[in-house]
Residue frames relative to the residue before (quaternion, step in Angstrom):
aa qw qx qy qz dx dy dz
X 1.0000 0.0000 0.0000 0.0000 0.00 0.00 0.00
X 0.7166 0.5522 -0.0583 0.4222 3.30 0.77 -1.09
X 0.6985 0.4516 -0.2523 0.4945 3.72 1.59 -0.62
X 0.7386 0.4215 -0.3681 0.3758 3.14 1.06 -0.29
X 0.1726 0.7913 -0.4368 0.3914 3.46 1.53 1.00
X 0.1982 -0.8023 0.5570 0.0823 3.87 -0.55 0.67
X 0.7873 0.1583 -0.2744 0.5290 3.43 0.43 -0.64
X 0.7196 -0.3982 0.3021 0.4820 3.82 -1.76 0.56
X 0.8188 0.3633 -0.2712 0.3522 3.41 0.64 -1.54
X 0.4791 0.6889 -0.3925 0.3766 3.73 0.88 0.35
X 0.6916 0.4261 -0.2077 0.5450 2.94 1.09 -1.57
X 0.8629 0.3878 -0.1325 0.2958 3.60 0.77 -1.02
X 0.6918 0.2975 -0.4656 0.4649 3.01 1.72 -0.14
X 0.2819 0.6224 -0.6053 0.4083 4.01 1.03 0.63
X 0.6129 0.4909 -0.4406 0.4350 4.14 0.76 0.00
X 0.5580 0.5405 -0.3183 0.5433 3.37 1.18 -0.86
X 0.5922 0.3878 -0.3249 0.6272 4.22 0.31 -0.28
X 0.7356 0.4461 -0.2920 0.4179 3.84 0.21 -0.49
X 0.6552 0.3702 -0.1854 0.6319 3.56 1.32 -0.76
X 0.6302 0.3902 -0.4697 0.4795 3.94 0.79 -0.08
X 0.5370 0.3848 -0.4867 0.5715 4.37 0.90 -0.64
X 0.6436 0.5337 -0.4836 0.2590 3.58 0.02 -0.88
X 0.6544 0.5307 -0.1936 0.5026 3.59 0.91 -1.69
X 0.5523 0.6688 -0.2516 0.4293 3.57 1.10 -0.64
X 0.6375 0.5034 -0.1097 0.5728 3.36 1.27 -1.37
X 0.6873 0.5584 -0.1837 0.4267 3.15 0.97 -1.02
X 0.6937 0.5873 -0.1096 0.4022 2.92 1.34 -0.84
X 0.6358 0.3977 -0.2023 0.6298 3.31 1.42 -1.30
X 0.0162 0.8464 -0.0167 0.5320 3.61 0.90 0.22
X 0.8058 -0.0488 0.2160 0.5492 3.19 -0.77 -1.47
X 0.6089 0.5464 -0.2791 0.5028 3.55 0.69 -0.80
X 0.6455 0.4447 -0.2588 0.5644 3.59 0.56 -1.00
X 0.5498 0.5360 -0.3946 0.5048 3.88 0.82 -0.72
X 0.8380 0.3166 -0.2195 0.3865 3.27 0.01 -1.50
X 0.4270 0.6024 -0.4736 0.4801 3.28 0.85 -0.20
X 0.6895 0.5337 -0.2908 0.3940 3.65 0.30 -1.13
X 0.6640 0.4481 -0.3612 0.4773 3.37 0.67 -1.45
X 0.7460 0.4645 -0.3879 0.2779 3.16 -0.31 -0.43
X 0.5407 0.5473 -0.4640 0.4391 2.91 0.78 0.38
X 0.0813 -0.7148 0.6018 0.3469 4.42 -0.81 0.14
X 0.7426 -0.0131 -0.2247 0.6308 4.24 0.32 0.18
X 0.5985 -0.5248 0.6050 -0.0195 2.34 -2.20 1.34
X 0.2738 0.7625 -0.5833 -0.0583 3.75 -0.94 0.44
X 0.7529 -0.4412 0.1977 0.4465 3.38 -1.33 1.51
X 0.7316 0.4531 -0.2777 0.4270 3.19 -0.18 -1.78
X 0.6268 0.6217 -0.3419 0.3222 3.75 0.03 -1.19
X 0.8250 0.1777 0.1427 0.5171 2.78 -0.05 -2.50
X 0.5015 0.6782 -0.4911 0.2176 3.68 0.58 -0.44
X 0.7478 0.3358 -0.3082 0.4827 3.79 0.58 -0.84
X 0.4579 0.5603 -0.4537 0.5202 3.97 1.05 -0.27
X 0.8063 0.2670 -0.3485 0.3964 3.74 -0.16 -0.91
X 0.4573 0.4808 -0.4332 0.6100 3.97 1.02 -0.29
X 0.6953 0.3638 -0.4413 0.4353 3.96 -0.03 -0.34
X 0.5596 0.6386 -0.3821 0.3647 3.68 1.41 -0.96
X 0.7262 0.6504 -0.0734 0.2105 3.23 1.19 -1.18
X 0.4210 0.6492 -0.0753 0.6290 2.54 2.32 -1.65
X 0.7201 0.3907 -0.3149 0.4792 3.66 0.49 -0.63
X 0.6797 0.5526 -0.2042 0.4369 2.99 0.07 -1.56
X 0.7101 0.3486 -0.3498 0.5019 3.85 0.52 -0.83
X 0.6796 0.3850 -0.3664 0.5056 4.02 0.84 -0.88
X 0.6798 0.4982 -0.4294 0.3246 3.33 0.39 -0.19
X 0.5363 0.4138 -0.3406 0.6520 4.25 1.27 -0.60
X 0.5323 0.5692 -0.4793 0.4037 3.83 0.41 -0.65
X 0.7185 0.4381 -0.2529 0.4773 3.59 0.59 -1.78
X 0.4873 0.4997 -0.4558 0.5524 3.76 0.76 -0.94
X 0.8127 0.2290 -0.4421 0.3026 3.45 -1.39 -1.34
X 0.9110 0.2215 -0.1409 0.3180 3.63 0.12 -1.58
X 0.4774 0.6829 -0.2197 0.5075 3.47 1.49 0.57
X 0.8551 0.2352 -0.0051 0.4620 3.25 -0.32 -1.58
X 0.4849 0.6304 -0.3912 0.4631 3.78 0.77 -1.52
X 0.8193 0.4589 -0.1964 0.2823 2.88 -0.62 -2.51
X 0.8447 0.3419 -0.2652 0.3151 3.52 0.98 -0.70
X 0.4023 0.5005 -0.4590 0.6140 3.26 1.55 -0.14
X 0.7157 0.3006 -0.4856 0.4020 4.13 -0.34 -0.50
X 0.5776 0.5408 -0.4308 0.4339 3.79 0.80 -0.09
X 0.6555 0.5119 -0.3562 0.4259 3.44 0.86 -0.99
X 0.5424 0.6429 -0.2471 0.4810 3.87 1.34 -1.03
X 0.7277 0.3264 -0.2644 0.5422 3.77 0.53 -1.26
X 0.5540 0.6025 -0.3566 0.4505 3.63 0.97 -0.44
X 0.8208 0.1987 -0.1877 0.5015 3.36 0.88 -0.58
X 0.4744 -0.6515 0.4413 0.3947 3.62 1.51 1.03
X 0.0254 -0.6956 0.6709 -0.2557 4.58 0.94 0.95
X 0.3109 0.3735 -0.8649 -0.1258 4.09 -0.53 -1.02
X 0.5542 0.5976 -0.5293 0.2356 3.73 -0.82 -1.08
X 0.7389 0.2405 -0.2719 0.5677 3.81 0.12 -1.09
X 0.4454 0.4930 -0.6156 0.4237 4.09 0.41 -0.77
X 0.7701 0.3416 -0.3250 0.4296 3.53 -0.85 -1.52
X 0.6356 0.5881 -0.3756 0.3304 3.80 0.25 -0.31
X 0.5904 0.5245 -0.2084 0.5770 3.22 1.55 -1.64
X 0.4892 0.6939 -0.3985 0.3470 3.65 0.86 -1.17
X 0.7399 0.5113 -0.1173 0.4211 3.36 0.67 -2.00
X 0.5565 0.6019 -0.2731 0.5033 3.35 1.20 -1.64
X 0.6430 0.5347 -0.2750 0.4744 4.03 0.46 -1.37
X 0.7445 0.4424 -0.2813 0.4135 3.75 0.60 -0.86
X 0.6220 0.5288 -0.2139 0.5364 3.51 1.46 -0.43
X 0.5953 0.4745 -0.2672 0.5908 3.73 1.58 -0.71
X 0.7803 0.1689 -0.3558 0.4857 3.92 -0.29 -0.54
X 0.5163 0.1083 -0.7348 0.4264 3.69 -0.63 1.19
X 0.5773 0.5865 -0.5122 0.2457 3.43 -0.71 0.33
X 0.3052 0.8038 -0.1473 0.4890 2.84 2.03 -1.07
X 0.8740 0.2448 0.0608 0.4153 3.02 -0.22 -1.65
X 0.2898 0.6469 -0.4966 0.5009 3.48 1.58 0.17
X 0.8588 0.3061 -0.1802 0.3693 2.73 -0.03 -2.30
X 0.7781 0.4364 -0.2927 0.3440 3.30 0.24 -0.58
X 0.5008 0.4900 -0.4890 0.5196 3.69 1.42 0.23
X 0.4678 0.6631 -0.3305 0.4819 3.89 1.36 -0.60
X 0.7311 0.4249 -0.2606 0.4658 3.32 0.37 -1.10
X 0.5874 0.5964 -0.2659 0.4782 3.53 0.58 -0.96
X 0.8630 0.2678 -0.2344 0.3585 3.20 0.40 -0.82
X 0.7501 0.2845 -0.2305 0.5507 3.58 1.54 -0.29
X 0.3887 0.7336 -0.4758 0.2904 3.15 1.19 0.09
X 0.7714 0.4217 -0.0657 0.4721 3.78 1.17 -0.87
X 0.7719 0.4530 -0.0937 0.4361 3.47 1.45 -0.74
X 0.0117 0.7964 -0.5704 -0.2008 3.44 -0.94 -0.34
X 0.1940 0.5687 -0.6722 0.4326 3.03 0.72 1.70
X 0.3211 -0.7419 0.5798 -0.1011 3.58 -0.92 1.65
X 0.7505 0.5904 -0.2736 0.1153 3.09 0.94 -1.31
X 0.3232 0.8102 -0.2002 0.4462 3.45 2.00 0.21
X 0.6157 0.6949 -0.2152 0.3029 3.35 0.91 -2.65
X 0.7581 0.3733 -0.4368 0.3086 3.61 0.36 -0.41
X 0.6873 0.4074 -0.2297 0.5557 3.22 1.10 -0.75
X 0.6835 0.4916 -0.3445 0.4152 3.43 0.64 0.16
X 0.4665 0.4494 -0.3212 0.6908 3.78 2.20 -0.06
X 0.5528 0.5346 -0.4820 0.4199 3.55 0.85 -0.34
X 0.6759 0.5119 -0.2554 0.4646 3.53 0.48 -1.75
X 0.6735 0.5562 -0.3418 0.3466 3.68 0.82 -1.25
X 0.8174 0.3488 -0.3271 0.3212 3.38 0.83 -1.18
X 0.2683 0.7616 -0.5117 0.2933 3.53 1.40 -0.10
X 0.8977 0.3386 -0.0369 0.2797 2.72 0.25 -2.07
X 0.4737 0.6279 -0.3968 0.4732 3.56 2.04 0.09
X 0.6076 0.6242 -0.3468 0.3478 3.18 1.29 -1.39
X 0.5740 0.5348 -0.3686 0.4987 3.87 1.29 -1.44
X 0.8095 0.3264 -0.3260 0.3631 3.49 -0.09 -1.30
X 0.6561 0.4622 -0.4516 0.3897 3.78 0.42 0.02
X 0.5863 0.5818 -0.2477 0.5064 3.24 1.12 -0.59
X 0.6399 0.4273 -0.2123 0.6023 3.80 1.20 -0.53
X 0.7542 0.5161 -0.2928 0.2811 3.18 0.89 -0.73
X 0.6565 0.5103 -0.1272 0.5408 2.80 1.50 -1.18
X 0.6834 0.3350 -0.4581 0.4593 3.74 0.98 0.24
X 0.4921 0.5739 -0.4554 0.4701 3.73 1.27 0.16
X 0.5583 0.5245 -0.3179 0.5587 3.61 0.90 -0.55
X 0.7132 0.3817 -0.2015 0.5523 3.81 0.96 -0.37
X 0.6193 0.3964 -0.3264 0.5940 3.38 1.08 -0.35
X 0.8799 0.2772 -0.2133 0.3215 3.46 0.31 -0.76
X 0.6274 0.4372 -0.2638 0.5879 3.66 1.52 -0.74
X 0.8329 0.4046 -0.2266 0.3020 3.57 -0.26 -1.75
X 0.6820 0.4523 -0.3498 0.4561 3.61 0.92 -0.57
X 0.7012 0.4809 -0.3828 0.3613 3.68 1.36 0.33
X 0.3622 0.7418 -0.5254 0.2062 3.46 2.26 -0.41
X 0.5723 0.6329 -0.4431 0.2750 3.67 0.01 -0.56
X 0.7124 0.6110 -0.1158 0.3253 2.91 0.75 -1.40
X 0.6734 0.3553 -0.1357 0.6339 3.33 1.26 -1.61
X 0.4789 0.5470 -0.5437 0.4194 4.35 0.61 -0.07
């Protein structure tokens, strides 16, 4: 979608629209999370189709990240000859996939069930590992996108 862009600020700000749905995803998400925590017991009926909706996000939303969002912020970097932010993003990447596997052990396990009796400690473990990956994410998005807006204006 993005390559057959001609000018810098086409190609690069069409990344900026990709990282706001993305953050967006991210967002709805989090809400749905917190919504959850607050709760201290879980019952099927209640909570059972909310935490399977938690999942449904949460899995399209690292999906869009790994084979989506990344790939194009490290494109936008080699495009601008960055090595500096690459090797950064590198680091950033090593801090994103155990998180990964949070969500996606998470999903696995409630994605099929309505055995609850787990969910607190298992939103516990989740938000750790959301807290890292947003917190990584959002400084790769600064390493790799925002420190080039100049550039593509």
């Amino acid at each position: 979608m993005l390559d057959n862009c001609k000018t810098a600020k086409e190609r690069w700000g069409g990344v900026s629209d990709i990282i706001d749905r993305w953050l967006q995803e991210r967002q709805d998400a989090l809400v749905l999370y917190c919504k959850l925590s607050d709760h201290d017991e879980f019952e099927p009926l209640e909570h059972g189709d909310k935490v399977r909706t938690l999942c449904q996000l949460l899995v399209d939303y690292s999906s869009a990240g790994h084979f989506e969002v990344y790939k194009q912020l490290v494109k936008e970097a080699h495009e601008f000859d960055d090595q500096a932010a690459i090797e950064e993003a590198s680091g950033l990447y090593t801090e994103i996939d155990p998180t990964t596997d949070v969500i996606l052990d998470f999903n696995d396990k409630y994605q099929e069930t309505d055995d609850l009796t787990s969910l607190r400690a298992d939103l516990s473990t989740l938000g750790d590992a959301l807290e890292t990956r947003f917190s990584a994410e959002d400084r790769m998005i600064s390493v790799l996108h925002d420190a080039h807006k100049d550039l593509v204006a």
